[in-house]
C-alpha positions as CSV (number, residue, x, y, z in Angstrom):
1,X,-4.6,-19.7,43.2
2,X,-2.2,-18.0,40.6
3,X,1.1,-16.7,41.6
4,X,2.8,-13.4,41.7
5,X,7.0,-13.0,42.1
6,X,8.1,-9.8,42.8
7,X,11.4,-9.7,41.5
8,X,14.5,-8.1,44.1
9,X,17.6,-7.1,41.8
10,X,20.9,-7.1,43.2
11,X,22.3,-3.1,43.6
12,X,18.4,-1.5,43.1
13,X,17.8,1.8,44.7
14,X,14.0,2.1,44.4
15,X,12.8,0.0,47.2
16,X,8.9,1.6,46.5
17,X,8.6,-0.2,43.8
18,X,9.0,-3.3,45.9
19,X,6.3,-2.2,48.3
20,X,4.2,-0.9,46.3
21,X,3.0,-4.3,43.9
22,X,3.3,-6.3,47.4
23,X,1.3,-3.7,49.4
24,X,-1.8,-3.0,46.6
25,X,-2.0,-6.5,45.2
26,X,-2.7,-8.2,49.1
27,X,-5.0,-5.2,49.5
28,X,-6.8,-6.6,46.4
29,X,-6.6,-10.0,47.7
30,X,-8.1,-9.1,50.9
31,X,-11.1,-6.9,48.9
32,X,-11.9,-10.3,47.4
33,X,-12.2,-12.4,50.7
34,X,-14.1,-9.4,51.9
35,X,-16.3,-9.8,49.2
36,X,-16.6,-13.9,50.2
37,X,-14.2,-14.9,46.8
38,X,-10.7,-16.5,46.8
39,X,-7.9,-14.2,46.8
40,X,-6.3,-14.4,43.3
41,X,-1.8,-14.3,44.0
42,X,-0.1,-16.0,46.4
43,X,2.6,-13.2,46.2
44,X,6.6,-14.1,46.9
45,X,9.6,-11.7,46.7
46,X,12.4,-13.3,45.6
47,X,15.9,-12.5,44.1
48,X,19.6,-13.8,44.0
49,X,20.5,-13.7,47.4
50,X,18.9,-14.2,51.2
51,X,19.3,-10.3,51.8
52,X,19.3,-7.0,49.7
53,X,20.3,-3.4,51.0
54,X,18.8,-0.2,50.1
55,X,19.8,3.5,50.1
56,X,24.0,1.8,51.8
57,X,22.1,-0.3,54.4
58,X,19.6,1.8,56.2
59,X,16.5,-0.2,54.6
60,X,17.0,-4.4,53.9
61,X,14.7,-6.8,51.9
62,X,14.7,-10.5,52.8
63,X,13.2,-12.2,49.6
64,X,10.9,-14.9,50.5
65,X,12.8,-17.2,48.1
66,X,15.9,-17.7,46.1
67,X,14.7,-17.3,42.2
68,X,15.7,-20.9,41.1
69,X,13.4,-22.1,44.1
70,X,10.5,-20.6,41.7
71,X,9.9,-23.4,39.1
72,X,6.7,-21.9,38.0
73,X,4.7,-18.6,38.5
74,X,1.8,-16.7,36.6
75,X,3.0,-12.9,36.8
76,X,6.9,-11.3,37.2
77,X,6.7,-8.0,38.6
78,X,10.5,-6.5,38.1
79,X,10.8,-2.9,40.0
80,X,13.3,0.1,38.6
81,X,16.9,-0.7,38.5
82,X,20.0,1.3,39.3
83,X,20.4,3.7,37.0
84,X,23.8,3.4,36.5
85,X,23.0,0.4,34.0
86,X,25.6,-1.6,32.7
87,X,26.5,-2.0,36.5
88,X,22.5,-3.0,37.2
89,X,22.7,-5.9,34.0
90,X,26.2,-7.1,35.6
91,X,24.8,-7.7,38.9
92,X,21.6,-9.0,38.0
93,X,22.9,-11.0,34.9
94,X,21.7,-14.6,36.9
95,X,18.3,-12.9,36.6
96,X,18.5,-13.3,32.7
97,X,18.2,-17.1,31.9
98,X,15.2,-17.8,34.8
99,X,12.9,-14.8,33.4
100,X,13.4,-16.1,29.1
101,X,12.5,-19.7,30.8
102,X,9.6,-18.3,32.7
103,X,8.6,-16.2,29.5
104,X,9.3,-19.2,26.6
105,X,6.7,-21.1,29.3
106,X,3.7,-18.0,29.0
107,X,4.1,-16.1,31.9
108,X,3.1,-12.4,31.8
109,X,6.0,-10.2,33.1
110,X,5.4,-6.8,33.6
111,X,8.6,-3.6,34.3
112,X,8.5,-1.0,36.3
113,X,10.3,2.2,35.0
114,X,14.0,1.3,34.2
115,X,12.8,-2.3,34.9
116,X,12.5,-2.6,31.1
117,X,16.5,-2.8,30.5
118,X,16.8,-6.1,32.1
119,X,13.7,-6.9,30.0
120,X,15.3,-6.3,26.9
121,X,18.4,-7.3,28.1
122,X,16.9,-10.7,28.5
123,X,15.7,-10.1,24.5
124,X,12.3,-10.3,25.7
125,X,11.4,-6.7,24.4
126,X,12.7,-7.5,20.7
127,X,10.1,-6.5,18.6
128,X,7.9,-5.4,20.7
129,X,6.6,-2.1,22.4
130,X,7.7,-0.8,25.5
131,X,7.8,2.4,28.0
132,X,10.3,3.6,30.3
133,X,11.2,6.3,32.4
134,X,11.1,9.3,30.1
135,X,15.1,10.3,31.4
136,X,16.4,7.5,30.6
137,X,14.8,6.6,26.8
138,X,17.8,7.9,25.0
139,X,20.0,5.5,26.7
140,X,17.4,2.5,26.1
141,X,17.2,3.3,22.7
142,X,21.1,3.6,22.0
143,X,21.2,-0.1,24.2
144,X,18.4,-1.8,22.3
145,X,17.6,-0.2,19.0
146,X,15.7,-3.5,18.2
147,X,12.9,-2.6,21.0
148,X,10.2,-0.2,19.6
149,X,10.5,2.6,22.5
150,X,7.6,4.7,22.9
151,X,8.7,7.2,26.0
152,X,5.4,9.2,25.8
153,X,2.8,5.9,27.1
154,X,2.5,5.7,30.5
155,X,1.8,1.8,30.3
156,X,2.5,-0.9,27.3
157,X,0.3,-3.9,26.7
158,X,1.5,-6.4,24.4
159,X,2.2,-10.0,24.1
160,X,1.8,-10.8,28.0
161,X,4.6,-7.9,28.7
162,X,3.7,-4.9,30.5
163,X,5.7,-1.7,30.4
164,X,5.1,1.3,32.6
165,X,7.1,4.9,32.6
166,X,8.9,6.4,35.4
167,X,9.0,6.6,39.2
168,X,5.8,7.0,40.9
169,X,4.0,6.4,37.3
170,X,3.8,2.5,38.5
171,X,1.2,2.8,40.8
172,X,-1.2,2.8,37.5
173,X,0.5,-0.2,35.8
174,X,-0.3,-1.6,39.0
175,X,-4.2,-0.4,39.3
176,X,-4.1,-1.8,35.5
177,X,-3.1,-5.0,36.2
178,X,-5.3,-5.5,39.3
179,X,-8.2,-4.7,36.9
180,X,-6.9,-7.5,34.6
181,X,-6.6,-10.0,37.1
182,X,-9.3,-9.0,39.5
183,X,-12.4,-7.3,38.4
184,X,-12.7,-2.9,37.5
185,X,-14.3,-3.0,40.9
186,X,-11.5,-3.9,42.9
187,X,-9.5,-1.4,40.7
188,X,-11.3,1.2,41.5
189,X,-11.3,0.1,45.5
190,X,-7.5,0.1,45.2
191,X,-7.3,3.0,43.3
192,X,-9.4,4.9,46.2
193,X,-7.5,3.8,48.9
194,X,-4.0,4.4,47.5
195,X,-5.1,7.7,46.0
196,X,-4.6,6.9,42.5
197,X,-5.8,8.2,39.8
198,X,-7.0,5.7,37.3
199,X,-7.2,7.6,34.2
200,X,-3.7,8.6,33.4
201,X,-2.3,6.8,30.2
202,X,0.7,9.1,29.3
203,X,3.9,10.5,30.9
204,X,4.6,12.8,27.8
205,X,3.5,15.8,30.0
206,X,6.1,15.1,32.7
207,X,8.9,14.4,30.1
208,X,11.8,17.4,29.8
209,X,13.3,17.2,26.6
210,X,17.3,17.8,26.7
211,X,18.3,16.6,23.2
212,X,19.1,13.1,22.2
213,X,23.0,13.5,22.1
214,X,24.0,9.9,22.7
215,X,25.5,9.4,19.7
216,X,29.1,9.9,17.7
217,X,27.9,11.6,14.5
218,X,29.4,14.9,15.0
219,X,27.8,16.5,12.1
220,X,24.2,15.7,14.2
221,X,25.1,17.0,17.0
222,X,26.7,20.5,15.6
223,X,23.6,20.2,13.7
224,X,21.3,20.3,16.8
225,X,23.3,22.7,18.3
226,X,22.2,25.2,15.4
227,X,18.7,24.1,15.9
228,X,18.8,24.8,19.7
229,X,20.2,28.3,19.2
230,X,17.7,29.2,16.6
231,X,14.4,28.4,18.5
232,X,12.5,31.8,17.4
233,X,14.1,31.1,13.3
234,X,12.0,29.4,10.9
235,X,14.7,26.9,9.4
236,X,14.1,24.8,6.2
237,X,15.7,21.3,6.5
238,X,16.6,21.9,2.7
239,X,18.8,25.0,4.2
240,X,20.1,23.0,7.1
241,X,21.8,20.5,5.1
242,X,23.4,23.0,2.8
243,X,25.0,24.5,5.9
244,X,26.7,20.8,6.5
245,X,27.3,19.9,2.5
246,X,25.3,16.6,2.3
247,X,22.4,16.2,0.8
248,X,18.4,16.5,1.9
249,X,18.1,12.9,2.1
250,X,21.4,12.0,3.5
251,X,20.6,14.7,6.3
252,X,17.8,13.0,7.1
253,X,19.1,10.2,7.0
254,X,21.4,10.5,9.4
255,X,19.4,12.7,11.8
256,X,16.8,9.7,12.4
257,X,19.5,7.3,12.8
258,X,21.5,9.5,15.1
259,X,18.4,11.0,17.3
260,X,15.0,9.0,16.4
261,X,13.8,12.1,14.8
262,X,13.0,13.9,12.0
263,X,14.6,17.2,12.0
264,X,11.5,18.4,12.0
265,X,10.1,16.8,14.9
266,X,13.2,17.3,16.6
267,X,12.5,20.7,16.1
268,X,9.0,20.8,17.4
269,X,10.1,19.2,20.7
270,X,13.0,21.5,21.2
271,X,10.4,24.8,20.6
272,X,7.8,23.1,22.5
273,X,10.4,22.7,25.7
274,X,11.3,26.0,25.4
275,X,7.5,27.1,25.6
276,X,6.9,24.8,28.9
277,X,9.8,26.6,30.4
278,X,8.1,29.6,29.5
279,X,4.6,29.0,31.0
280,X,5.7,27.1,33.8
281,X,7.7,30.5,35.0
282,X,6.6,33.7,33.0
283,X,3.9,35.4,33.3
284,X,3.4,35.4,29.1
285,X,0.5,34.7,27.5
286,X,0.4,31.4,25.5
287,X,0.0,33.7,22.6
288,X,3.5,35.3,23.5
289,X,5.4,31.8,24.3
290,X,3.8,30.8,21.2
291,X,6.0,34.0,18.9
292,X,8.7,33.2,21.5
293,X,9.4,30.0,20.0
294,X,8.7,30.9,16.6
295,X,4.8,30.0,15.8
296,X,2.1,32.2,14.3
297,X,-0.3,29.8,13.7
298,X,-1.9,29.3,16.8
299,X,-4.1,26.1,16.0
300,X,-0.7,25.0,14.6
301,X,0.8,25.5,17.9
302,X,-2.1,24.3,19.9
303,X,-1.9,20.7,17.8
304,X,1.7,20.4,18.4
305,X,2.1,21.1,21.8
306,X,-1.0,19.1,22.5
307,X,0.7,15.8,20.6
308,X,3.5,16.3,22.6
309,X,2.7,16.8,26.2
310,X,-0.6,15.8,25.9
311,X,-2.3,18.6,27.3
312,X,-2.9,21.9,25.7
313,X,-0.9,25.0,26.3
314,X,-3.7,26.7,28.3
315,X,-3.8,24.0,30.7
316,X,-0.1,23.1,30.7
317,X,0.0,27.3,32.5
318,X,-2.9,26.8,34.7
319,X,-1.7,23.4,35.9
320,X,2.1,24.2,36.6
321,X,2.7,28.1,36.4
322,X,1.8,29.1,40.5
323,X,1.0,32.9,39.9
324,X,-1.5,32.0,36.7
């Protein structure tokens, strides 16, 4: 029988991401001795200390184990973290060394949401893909410019780490992994009886965009100011950096450095934000958000907002707009 640790940081406020792992993988395990097989995880909670409060006290996890008592296991399953996140590395810093010995040995470890900074903390993301929730990738990327973010996916898959987005988004890392370690049968069981749906691969459609400002270039940020102010303007980059005296290249430059973006694609996102707004509470047509936010081309707009969301606008209205 392989075994599963569920991780219990110090100071974490998400005590569903706890449940959850230990509540759908010993469903799992009891599908399979339904179905006359061995379950597959013994499943442990451990953590720093013998007791951890949620939420000031009114809920209390008791790990099963201290961490160093865990020599050996076959999947790490580390829930979301405070998101105050230099205070959640701090207290769960003893975490660190026992998950990059577990890792050097070829054990899979798989983050839940915020999950992913003690990850790459650890250095265990260098290199490497990952996901995280989509309100907190600005701040992961300014931390750990090594890891290759990539807030849209829903779930990462590489090199025995998993990655997942944000809050409720675990449940299908979780339905995922029980189809990797189980069977797509008992998947599909858990999926049922949870109320999960199993197709979901991306959380760009719940993501609000609000501007990556965590940065000190203060010609970047008066520079996406402008932008934001001149949604319904068709603005050449060539223009842009004339305004600020550098050159096209330099702009660039230091526009990717400073936000992960193009100007141009920062641009798209910001119109495109402005145009969920719109359909979400307006009773426009996509054809009027689309002018709104300065597009004529309405294949154009279609593609864009498609790549970026992952929906098109017509269903992005009839999905979250309540009078459509």
């Amino acid at each position: 029988m392989k075994h599963l640790t569920i991780v219990v940081p110090q100071g974490q406020n998400n005590l569903s991401s706890i449940v959850g792992p230990y509540k759908i993988f010993n469903r799992a395990n009891e599908y399979f001795e339904q179905s006359g097989k061995e379950p597959v995880f013994r499943i442990e909670l451990a953590g720093t200390t013998d007791k951890i409060d949620f939420y000031e006290g009114l809920f209390t996890v008791n790990p099963h184990k201290d961490i160093t008592a865990i020599q050996r296991t076959d999947l790490i399953i580390i829930p979301s973290l405070n998101h105050n996140f230099e205070l959640a590395m701090k207290e769960n810093n003893a975490l660190i060394p026992w998950l990059q010995k577990q890792y050097r040995a070829g054990v899979e470890i798989a983050s839940i949401c915020t999950g992913a900074f003690l990850l790459a903390t650890a250095g265990i993301l260098d290199g490497k893909s990952c996901s995280t929730h989509w309100a907190a990738a600005d701040e992961f990327r300014a931390m750990f410019p090594e890891v290759n973010l990539q807030a849209d996916e829903l779930i990462t898959d590489e090199n025995g780490i998993y990655t997942n987005g944000g809050a409720y988004s675990f449940l299908n890392l979780l339905i995922y992994l029980v189809e990797k370690y189980y069977n797509r049968e008992t998947a599909i069981f858990c999926a049922k009886v949870f109320q999960i749906e199993i197709k979901r691969n991306q959380q760009s459609e719940f993501a609000i965009f609000t501007g990556q400002k965590l940065h000190e270039d203060d010609m970047v940020k008066e520079a996406q100011e402008f932008l934001e102010h001149s949604l319904d303007d068709k603005i050449l980059v060539e223009e842009l950096s004339s305004k600020f005296a550098v050159s096209r290249r330099t702009f660039d430059r230091r526009f990717i450095k400073a936000t992960g973006n193009t100007p141009s694609e920062y641009t798209q996102r910001l119109k495109i934000e402005a145009a969920k707004k719109s359909l979400e509470n307006s009773r426009k047509t996509v054809k009027e958000v689309m002018y709104d936010v300065g597009y004529n081309d309405p294949k154009a707009f279609r593609n864009v907002f498609s790549k970026i969301t992952g929906i098109s606008p017509l269903d992005y209205r009839a999905k979250y707009n309540k009078g459509h």
